[in-house]
N, C-alpha and C positions, 0 to 999 in steps of 0.2 A: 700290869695287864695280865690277864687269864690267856687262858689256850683257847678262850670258846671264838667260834667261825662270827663273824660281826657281817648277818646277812644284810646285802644293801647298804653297803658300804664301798661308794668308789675312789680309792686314792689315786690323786692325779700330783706328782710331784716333779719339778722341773727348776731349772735356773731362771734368773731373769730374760723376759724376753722372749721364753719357747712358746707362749701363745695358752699357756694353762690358764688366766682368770677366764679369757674370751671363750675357749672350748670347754671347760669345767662348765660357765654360766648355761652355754647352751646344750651339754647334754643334761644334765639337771633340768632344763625346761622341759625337753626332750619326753624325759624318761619319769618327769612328775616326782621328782625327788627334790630336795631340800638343799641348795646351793653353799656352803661354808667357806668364805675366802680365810683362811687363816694368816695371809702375809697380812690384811687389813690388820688383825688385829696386833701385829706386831710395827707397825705403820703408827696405829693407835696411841702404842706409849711410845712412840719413838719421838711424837709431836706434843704427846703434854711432856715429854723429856725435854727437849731443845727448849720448848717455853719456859721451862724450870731454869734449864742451863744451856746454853748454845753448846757451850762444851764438852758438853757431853762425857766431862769428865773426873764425876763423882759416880763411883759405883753403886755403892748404897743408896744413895737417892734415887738411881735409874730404878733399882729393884724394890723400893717403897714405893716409886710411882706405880710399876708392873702390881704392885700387891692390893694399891689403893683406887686405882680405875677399875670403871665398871664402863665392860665393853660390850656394845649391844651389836646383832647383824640383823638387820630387819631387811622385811622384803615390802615395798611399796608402788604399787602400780607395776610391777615386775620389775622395776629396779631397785637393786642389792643398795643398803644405806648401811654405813657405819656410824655410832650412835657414841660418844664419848663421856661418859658423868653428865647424859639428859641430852646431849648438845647433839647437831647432825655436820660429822667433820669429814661425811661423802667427799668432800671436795678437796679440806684441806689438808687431807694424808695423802693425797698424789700428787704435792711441790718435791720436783728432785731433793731436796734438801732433809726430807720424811724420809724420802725413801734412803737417802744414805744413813739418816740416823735410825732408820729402821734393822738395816742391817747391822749396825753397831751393837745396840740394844738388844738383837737375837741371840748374839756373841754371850749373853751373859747366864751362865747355867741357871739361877735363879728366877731369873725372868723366865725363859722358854717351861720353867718346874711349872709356873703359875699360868701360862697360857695354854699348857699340854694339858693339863688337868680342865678346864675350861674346854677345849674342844675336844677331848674325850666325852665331858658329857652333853656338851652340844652333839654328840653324832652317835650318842650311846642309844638312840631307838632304830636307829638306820634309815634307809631311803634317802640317804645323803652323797652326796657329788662332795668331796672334801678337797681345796688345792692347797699347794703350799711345796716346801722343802722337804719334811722329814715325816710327814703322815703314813708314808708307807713302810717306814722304818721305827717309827717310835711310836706317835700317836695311835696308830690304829695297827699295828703289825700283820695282825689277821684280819685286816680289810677283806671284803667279798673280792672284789680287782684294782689289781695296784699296776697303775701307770707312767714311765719317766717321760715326759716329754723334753727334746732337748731341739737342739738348734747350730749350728754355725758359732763362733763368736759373734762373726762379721754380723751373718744374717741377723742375728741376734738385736746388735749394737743397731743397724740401718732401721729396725722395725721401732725401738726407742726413740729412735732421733727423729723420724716421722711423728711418734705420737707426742715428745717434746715441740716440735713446729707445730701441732695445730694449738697446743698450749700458749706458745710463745714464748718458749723457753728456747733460749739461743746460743745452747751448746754446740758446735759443730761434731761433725759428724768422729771427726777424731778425739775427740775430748769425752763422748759420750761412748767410742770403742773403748777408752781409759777405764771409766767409769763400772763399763761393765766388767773389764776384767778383773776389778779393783773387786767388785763385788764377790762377783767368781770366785776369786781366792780366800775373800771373808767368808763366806759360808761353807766352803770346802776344806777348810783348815781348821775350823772351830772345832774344838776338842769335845764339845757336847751337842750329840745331832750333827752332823755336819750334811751338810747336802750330798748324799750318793743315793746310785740306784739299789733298790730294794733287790735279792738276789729274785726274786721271783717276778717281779714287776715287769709288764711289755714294757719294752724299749720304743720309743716313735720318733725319729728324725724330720722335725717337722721345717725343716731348712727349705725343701721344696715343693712342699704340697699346701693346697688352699684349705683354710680353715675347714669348711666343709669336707674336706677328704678325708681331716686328722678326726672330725666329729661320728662321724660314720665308721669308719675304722674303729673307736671304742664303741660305739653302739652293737658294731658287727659281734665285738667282747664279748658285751654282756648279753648279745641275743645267746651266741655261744655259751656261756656259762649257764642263762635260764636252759638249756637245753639238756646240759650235761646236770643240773640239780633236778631234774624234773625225773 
């Protein structure tokens, strides 16, 4: 990456759970910028991975998969589709079971090589809403505004297990507090990218306030920053 300023360009980076696809989606609509979920696309290989191998425990094959998929984000009737080798697998990257081997599969320097590269140039003209883990530390460094959304554990893990039960996924609520910390500690520990906040990045503790508050609050951002670039 260069030193140059990547105007309109918003990173929104957080752990599982802080509310970043829901508020990323809607200021992007917002604001008429271009929405980039990036965990989708690590969701992406995480599900033609398990199909390859449940086990998720060939490294090289993980990283041929990563090399060999072609991941698409399209926008349709204003909902966000993930698009896999032609296929539309919107649905079947949000089974808990994607999502853990999602986080596996992030773990591997090779992989995140081939996906950073990819949504660098997905976001390389700007007017982009970007979420994920490490966009405001790797991907995009000189984002226009870089955002950590966090959360509670607890709050965290209660907001999952809600949107697990309308799924019908019948983890309890203890097994899914596991789950997330399980997570937590995989992304935070990973020796490449690891989930931290960007030193410059607002901080938003989204533990008590309504979606809406957290949306407006970065709107308030970027009114603020058109102000200060003007």
């Amino acid at each position: 990456m260069t030193g140059k300023k990547h105007e309109g360009i918003i990173a929104i980076d957080g752990p599982s759970g802080a509310g970043k696809s829901t508020v990323a989606k809607a200021v992007a609509k917002r604001l008429g910028y271009v929405y980039i979920d990036t965990g989708a696309m690590y969701r992406a290989v995480g599900l033609k991975a398990i199909r390859k191998n449940p086990l998720l425990n060939d490294r090289q094959q993980i990283i041929a998969t990563a090399r060999d998929s072609k991941i698409e984000l399209r926008n349709s009737q204003g909902q966000a589709q993930v698009w896999l080798d032609g296929v539309d697998v919107s649905e079947a990257i949000r089974a808990e079971p994607v999502s853990q081997a999602a986080s596996i599969v992030s773990g591997i320097p090779e992989v995140r090589k081939v996906l950073v590269h990819a949504q660098q140039e997905m976001g390389a003209a700007g007017a982009v809403v970007m979420e994920g883990r490490d966009i405001g530390t790797k991907v995009f460094p000189n984002a226009d505004l870089k955002v950590f959304l966090d959360a509670s554990e607890t709050t965290r893990a209660r907001r999952r297990y809600e949107e697990n039960r309308k799924k019908g996924v019948t983890l309890t609520l203890e097994e899914t507090i596991a789950e997330i910390h399980e997570r937590d500690a995989r992304d935070s520990q990973r020796t490449d990218s690891p989930l931290v906040q960007a030193p410059d990045a607002v901080y938003i503790d989204t533990s008590d306030k309504t979606i809406e508050e957290v949306i407006e609050e970065i709107l308030g951002l970027v009114r603020g920053l058109q102000v200060r670039q003007e």
